[in-house]
C-alpha positions as CSV (number, residue, x, y, z in Angstrom):
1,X,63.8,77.7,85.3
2,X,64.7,81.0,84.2
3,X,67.8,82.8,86.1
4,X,68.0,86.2,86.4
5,X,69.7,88.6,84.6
6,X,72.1,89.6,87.8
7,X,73.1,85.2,87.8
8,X,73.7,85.0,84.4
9,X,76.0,88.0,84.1
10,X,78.0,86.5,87.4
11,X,77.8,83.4,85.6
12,X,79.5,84.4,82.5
13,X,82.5,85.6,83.9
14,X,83.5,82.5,86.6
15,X,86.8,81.0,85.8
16,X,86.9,77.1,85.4
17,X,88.9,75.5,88.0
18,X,90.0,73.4,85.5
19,X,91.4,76.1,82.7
20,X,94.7,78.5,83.1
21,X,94.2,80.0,79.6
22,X,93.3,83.1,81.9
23,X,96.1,85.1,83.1
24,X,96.3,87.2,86.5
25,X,95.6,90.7,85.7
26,X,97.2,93.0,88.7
27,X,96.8,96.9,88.7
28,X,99.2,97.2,91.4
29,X,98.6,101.3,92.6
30,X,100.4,103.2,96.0
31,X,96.8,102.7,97.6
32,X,95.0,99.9,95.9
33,X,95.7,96.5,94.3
34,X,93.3,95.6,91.8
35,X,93.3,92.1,90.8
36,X,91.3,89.2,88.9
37,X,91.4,87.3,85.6
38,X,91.6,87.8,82.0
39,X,88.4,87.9,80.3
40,X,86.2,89.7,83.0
41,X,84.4,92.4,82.7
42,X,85.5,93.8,86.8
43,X,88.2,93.6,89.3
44,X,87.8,90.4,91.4
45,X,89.1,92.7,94.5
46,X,89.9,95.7,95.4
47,X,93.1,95.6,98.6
48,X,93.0,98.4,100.4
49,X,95.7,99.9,101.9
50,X,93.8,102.4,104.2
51,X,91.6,101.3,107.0
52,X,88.2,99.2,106.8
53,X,85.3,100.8,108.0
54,X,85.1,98.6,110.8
55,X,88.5,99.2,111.8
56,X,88.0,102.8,110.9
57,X,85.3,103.1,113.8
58,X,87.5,101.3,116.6
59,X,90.0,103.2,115.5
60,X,87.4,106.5,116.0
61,X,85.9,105.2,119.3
62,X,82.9,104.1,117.6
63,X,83.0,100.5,118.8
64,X,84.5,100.9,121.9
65,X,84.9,96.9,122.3
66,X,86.8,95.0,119.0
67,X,88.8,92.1,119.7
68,X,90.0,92.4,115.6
69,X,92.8,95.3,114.8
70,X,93.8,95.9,111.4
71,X,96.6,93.7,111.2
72,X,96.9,91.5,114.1
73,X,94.1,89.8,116.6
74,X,94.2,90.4,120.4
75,X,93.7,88.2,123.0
76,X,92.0,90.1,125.0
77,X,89.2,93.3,125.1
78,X,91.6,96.1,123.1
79,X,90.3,99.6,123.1
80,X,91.8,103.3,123.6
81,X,90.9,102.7,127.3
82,X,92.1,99.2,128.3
83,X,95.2,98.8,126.0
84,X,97.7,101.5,124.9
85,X,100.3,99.9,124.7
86,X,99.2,97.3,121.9
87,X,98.0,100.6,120.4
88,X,101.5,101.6,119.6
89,X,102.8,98.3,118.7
90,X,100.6,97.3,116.3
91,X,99.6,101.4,114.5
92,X,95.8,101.2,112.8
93,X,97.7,103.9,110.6
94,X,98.8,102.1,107.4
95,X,100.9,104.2,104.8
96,X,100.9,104.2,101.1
97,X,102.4,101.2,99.6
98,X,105.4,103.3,97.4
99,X,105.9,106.8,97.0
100,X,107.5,107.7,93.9
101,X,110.6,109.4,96.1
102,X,110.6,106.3,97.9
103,X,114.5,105.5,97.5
104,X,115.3,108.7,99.0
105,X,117.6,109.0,102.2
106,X,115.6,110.2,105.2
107,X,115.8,109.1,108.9
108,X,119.0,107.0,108.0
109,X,117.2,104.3,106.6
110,X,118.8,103.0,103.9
111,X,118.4,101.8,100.5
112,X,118.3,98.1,101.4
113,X,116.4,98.3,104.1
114,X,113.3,100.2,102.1
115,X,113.7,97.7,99.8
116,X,113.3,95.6,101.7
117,X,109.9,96.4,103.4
118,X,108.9,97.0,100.2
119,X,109.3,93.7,99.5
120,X,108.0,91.9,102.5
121,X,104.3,94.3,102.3
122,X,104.2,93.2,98.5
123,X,105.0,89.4,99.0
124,X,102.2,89.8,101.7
125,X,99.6,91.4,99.3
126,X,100.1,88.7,96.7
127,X,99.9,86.2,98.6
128,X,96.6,87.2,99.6
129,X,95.3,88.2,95.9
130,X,96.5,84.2,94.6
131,X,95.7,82.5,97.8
132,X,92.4,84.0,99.5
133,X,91.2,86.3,96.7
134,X,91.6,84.2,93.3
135,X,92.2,80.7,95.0
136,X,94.5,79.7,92.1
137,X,97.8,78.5,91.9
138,X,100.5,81.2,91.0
139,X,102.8,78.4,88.8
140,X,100.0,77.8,86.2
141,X,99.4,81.2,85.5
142,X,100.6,83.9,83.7
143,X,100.5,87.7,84.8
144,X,100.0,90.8,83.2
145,X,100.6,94.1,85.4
146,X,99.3,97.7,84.7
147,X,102.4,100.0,85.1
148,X,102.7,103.6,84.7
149,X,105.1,104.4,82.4
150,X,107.0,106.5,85.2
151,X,106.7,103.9,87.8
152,X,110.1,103.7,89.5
153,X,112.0,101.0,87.9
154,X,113.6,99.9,91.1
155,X,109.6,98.9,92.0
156,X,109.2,96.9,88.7
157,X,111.9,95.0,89.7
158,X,110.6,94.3,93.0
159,X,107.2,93.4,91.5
160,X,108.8,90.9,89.3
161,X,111.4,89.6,92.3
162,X,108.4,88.8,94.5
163,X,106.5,86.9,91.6
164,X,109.2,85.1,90.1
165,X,111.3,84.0,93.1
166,X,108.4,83.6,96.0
167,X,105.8,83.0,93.8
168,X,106.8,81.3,90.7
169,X,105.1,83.0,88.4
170,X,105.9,81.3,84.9
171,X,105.7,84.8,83.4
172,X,105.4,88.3,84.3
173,X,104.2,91.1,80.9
174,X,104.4,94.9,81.7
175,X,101.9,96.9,79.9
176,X,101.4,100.8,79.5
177,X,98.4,101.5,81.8
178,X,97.2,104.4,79.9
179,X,97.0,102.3,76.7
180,X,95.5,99.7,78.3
181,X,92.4,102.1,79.4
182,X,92.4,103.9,76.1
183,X,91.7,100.2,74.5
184,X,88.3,99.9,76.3
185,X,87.2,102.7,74.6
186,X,87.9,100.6,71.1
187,X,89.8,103.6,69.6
188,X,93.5,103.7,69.3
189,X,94.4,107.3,69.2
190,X,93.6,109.6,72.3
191,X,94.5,111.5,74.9
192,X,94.3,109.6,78.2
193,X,94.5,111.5,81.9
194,X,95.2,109.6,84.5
195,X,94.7,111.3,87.9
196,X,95.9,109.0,90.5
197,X,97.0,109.2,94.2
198,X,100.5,110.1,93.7
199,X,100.4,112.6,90.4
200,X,98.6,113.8,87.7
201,X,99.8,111.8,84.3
202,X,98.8,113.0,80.8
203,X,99.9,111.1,77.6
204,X,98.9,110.8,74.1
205,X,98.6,107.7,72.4
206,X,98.7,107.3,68.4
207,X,98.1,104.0,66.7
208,X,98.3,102.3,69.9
209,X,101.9,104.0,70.8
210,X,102.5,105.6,73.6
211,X,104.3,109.1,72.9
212,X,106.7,109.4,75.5
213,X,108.5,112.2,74.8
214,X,105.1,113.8,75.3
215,X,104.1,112.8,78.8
216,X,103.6,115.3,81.2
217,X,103.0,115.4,85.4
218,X,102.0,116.9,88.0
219,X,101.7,116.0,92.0
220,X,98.1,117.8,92.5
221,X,96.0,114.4,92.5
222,X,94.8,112.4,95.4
223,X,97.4,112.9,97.8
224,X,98.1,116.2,97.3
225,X,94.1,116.9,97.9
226,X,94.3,114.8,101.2
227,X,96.6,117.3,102.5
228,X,94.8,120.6,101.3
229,X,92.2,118.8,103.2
230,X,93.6,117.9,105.9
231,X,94.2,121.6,106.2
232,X,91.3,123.3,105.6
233,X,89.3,120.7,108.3
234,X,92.5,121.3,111.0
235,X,91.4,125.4,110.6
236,X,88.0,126.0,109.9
237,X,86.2,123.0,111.0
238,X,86.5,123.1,115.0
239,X,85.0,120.1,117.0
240,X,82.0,120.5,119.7
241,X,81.3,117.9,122.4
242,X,78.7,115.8,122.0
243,X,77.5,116.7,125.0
244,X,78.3,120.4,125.2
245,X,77.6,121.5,121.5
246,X,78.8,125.3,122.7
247,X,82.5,123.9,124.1
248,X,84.1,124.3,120.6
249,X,87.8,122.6,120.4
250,X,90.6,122.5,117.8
251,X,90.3,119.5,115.3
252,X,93.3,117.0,116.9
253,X,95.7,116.0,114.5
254,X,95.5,112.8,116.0
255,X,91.7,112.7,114.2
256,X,93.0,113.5,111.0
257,X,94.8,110.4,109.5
258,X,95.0,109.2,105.7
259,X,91.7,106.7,106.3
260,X,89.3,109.5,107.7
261,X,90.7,111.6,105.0
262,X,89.8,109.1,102.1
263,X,86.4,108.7,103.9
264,X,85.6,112.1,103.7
265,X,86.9,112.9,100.5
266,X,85.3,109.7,99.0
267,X,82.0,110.5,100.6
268,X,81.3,114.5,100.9
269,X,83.8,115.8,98.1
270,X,82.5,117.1,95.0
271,X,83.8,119.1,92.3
272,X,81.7,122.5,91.8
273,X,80.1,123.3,88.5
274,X,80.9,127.1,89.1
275,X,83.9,128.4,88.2
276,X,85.1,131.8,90.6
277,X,87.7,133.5,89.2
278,X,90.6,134.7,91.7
279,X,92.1,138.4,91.4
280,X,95.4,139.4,91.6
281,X,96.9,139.7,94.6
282,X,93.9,138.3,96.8
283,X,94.5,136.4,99.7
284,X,93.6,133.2,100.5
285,X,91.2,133.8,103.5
286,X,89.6,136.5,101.3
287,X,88.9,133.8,98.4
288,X,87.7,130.8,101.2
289,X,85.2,133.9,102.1
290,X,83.9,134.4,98.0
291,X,83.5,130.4,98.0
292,X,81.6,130.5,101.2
293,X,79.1,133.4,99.8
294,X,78.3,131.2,96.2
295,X,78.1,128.0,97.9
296,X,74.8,126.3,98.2
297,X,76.0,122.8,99.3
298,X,74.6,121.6,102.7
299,X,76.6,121.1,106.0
300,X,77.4,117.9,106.8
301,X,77.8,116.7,110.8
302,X,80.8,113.5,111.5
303,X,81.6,112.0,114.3
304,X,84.7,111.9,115.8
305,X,85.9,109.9,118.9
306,X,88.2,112.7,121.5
307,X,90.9,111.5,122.8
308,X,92.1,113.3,125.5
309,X,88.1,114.1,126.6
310,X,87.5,110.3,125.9
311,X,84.5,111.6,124.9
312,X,82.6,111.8,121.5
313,X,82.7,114.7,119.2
314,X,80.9,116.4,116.2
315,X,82.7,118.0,113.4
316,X,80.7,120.3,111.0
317,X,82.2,120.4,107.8
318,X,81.0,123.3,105.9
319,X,79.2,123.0,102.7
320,X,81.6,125.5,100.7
321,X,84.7,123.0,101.8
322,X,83.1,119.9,100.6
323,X,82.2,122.0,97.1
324,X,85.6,124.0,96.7
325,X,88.5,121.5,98.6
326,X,89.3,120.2,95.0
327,X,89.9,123.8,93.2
328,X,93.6,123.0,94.6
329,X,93.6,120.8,91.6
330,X,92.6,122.9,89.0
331,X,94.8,126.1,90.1
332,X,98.5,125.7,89.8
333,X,101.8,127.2,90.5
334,X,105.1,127.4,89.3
335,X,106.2,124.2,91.7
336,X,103.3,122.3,90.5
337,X,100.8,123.0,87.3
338,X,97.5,122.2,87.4
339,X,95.7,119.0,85.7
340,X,94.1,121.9,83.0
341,X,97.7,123.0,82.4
342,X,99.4,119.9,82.1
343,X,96.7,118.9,79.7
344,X,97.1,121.9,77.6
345,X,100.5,121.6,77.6
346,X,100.7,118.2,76.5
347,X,98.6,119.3,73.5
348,X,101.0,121.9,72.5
349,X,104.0,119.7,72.7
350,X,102.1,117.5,70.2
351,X,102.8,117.8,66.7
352,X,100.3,120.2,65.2
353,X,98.5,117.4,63.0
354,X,97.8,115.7,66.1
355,X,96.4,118.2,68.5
356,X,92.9,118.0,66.9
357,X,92.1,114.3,67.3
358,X,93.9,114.4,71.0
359,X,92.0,117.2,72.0
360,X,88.8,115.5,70.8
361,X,89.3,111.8,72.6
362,X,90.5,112.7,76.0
363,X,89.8,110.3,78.3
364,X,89.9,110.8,82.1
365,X,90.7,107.9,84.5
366,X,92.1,107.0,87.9
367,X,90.5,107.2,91.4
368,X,90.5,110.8,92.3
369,X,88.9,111.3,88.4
370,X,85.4,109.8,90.2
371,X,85.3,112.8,92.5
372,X,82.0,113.8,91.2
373,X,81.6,116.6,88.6
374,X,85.3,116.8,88.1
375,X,85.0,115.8,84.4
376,X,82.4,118.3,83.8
377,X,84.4,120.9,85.7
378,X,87.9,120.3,83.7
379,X,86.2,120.6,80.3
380,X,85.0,124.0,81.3
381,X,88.5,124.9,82.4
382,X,90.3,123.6,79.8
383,X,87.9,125.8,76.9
384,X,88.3,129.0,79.5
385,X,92.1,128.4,79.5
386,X,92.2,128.3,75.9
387,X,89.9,131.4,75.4
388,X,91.6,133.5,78.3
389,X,95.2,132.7,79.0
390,X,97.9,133.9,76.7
391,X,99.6,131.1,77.0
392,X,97.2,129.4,75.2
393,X,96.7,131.4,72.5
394,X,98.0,129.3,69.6
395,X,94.9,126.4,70.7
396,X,92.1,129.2,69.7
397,X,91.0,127.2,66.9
398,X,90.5,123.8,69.0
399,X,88.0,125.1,71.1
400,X,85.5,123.6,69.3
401,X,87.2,120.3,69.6
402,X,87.6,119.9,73.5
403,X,85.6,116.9,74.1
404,X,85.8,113.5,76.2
405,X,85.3,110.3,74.9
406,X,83.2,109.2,77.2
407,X,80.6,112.4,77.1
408,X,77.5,112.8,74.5
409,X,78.2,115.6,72.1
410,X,75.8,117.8,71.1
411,X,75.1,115.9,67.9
412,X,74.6,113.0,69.9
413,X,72.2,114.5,72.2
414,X,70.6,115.9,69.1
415,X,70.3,113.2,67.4
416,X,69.2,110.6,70.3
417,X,65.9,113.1,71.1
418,X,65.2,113.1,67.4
419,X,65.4,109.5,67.8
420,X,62.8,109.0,70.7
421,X,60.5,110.5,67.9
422,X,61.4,108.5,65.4
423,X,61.2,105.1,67.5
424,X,57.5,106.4,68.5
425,X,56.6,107.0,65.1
426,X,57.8,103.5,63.8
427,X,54.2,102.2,63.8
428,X,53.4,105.3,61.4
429,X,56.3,105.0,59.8
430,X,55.3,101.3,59.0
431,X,52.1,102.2,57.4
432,X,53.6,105.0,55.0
433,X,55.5,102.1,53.4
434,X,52.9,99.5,53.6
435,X,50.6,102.4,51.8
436,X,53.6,102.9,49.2
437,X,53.7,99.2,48.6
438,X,50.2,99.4,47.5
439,X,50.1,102.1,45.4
440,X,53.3,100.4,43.3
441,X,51.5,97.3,43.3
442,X,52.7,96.7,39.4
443,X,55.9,95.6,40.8
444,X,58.5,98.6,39.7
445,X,61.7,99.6,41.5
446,X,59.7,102.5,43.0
447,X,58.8,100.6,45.6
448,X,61.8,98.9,46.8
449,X,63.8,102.6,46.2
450,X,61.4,104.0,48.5
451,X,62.1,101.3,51.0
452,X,65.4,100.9,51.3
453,X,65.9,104.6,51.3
454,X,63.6,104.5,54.5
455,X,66.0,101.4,55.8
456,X,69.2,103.5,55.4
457,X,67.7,106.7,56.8
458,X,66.8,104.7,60.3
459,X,69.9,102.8,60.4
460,X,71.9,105.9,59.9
461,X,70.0,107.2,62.9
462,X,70.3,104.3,65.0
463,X,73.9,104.5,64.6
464,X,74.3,107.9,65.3
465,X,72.4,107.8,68.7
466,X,75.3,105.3,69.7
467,X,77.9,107.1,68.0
468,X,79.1,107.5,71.9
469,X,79.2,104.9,74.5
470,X,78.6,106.8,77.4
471,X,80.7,106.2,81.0
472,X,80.5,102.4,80.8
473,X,83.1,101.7,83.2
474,X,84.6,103.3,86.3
475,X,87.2,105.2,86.1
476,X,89.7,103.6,88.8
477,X,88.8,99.9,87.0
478,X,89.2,100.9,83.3
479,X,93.2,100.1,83.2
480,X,92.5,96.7,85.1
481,X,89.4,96.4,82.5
482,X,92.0,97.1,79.4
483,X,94.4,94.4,81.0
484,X,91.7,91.9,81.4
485,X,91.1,93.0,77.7
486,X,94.7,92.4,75.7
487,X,94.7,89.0,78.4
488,X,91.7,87.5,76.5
489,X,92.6,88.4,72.7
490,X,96.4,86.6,73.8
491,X,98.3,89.8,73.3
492,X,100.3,92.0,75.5
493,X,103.7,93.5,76.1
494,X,107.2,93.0,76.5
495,X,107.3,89.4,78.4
496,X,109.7,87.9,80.5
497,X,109.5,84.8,81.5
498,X,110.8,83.2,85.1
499,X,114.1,81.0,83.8
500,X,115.5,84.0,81.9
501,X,114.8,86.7,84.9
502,X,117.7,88.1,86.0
503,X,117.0,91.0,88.2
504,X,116.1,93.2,85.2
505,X,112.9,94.2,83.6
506,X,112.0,95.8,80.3
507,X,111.4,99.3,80.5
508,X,110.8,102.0,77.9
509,X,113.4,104.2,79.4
510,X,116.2,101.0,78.4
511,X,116.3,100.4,74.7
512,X,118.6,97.4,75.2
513,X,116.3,95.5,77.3
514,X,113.5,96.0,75.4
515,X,115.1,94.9,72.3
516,X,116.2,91.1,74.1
517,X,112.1,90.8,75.7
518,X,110.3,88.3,74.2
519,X,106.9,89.8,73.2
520,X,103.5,88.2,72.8
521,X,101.8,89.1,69.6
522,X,98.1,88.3,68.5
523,X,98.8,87.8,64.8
524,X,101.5,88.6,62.3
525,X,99.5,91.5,60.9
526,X,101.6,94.9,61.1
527,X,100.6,97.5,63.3
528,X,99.9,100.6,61.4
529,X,102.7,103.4,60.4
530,X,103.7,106.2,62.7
531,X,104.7,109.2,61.2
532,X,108.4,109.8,61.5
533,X,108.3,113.2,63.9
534,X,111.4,114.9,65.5
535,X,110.4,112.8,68.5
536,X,111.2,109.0,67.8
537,X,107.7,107.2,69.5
538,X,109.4,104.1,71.0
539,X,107.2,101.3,69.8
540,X,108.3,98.4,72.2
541,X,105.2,98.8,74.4
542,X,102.8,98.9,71.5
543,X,100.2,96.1,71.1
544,X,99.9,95.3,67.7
545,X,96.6,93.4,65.6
């Protein structure tokens, strides 16, 4: 009996119920919680802190009759129209899980008291990922989490809190999530982007060290598109009545939560592949008006559920919204640099010997990064910032160089169309030899010259048609991939284990700390030399081989 190829890939990646080699790999994000074991090749599960769709649609009016809300179970028929009141005791609206301000006073909560919710959402999300997700006990098995290197520290501690003391984790290893996706690339040295929910995070990486001193931010990622969203659809996309396509009515706020938001960016957002410059002093409605003459994207109808009508709805979203609602990314301000800025930036802070081979292995991950044609789009900007902007001017000569890890060069395109040629010619190319052999037939080195040569030259080919791997994984799942990565070859970073957890975690930012963690190591072999620049790289989160 012969399986299919779909079976035995799901097959090679199912976790014996018998082994706890495999550690518990957690990319634990403000919207998302990835989770599954060592060794795979994909996230197990992706927790979602927005709405399903099914809940999405009750939530819209679509399914006027749902016994199920997100979060509780009624009794009883629960609608808009039968229940408010269980409406606003139970909200469909769920928020993000941290912000990275999240400690700040506001409202007269206090410190403790965030904390503490903190606390009791995360002990609820692990509990699901050991108990319904990964049906494995959480004392056998060792964890690795994914953490930003400016994740707040108070939330590290939290993490660990929860696994140690509620779950009993025997161990708990933080890991640089930017080296971790720069390792599924199999290089060391890069320059990984990762454009999140929160912020915008660029670091460089040599040698498998993170360059702290390096790292730069900036807020215009997911969220910060949400809200330019939410923005553009409250003012130029009003809503018509289903019925009444003529009776035009202001978008409610009320319509406009963080779930539809993430469905509409996730489904009808896309980067455009034309770049508009803006002139001085123009005004924004004046600029909305050039994107709506050079868009050719279609117009795309929703469906909305109105509230105070009770009545359904249609919302036209204009095609030059869906193509032009992420340029907020790409233009910056003083208050808040764009993602081609902070990336250029970055490369200038770099010492100069280092800006080349950054600038060549860039690597672009997170969830907003799969907004479609954003790659594309931010290599063009980054070689037209270089080329245009003063600022700049001292990165003229890496122009040339501006390249993602994860895109074909030139060469490579070159050389994989020469290749096609080559591969349909192997039959001829088979016959020239077999012809050579025959006329050497006394036996001389002629012969074996001639084929050999012929061996080299196709090998050489064949390896530079694979020079580059191509997107091979997704961009929101390559940290998680990298963690399931160093789980499998043993390695990892600082650990600390559950009987000598005291409150405290390692953290790059706390030399002390890092010094007393007890770290994991593959083999004795040293990792290779950093050069000693004015900027000590601190090396305590580096993997070494």
């Amino acid at each position: 009996m012969t399986l299919p190829l779909t079976k035995i890939r799901d097959l090679s990646f199912r976790t014996s119920i018998y082994g706890i080699e495999e550690r518990i790999v957690l990319d634990i994000g403000s919207c998302y919680i990835k989770c599954g074991f060592s060794g795979e090749s994909r996230p197990r599960q992706f927790i979602s802190m927005f709405l399903s769709e099914e809940a999405l649609d009750d939530y819209l009016g679509l399914r006027p009759v749902h016994r199920q809300h997100f979060g509780h179970e009624c009794n009883e028929i629960c609608n808009d129209r039968a229940n408010h009141g269980c409406r606003r005791a139970h909200p469909l609206e769920y928020a993000e899980l941290y912000e990275l301000d999240f400690m700040r006073k506001c409202n007269g909560v206090t410190e403790e008291q965030r904390l503490k919710v903190l606390e009791e959402r995360l002990s609820e999300y692990l509990y699901e990922v050991y108990f319904k997700h990964l049906l494995t006990d959480p004392k056998q098995r060792k964890v690795i989490v994914c953490e930003s290197p400016l994740m707040p520290i108070v939330l590290k501690q939290t993490i660990a809190k929860v696994l140690f003391e509620k779950l009993q984790t025997p161990s708990v290893s933080f890991t640089n999530s930017h080296l971790l996706a720069l390792l599924t690339t199999g290089i060391t040295t890069g320059l990984v982007i990762d454009c999140g929910h929160l912020e915008t995070s660029v670091l460089p990486i040599y040698a498998s060290r993170p360059m702290m001193p390096f790292i730069q931010t900036t807020p215009r990622a997911g969220k910060f598109l949400s809200q330019h969203l939410k923005q553009l659809l409250r003012e130029k996309c009003p809503v018509a009545l289903a019925d009444n396509p003529t009776d035009l009515r202001v978008t409610p706020e009320r319509i406009l939560t963080s779930a539809f938001l993430e469905t509409i960016k996730t489904r009808l957002l896309f980067a455009s592949p034309l770049i508009v410059n803006a002139r001085d002093n123009i005004g924004e409605e004046e600029m909305n008006n050039n994107y709506r003459d050079m868009s050719t994207a279609t117009e795309v109808h929703v469906e909305v559920w109105m509230e105070e009508e009770q009545a359904r709805g249609i919302m036209a979203i204009p095609g030059w919204i869906r193509e032009r609602a992420s340029e907020c990314l790409l233009q910056g301000d003083e208050d808040a640099l764009s993602v081609t800025d902070v990336i250029l930036e970055t490369i200038s802070k770099a010492p100069s010997d280092l800006r080349r081979p950054l600038i060549n292995s860039m690597l672009l991950v997170g969830g907003t990064a799969q907004l479609p044609n954003l790659q594309n789009r931010l290599l063009q900007e980054i070689k037209r910032s270089i080329q245009t902007n003063p600022k700049w001017k001292r990165l003229g000569g890496l122009v040339d160089s501006v390249r993602f890890l994860d895109d074909l060069t030139a060469e490579d395109k070159a050389s994989l169309s020469t290749a096609v040629g080559f591969l349909g010619g192997a039959s001829r190319s088979a016959s020239t030899m077999d012809l050579d052999s025959a006329v050497d037939a006394s036996g001389s080195s002629n012969s074996l010259v001639t084929r050999e040569t012929k061996e080299k030259k196709s090998s050489s080919k064949e390896k530079k048609v694979y020079q580059s791997s191509g997107k091979v994984f997704m961009p929101n799942c390559r940290t998680w991939i990298g963690g399931s990565l160093v789980g499998s070859l043993k390695v990892s970073g600082p650990e600390v284990l559950r009987e000598n957890f005291n409150g405290t975690v390692p953290d790059w930012t706390t030399a002390s700390l890092a010094n007393t963690a007890t770290a994991t190591m593959a083999s004795s072999t040293p990792a290779p030399a950093v050069p000693a620049y004015s900027h000590d790289v601190t090396p305590t989160l580096a993997i070494s081989y």
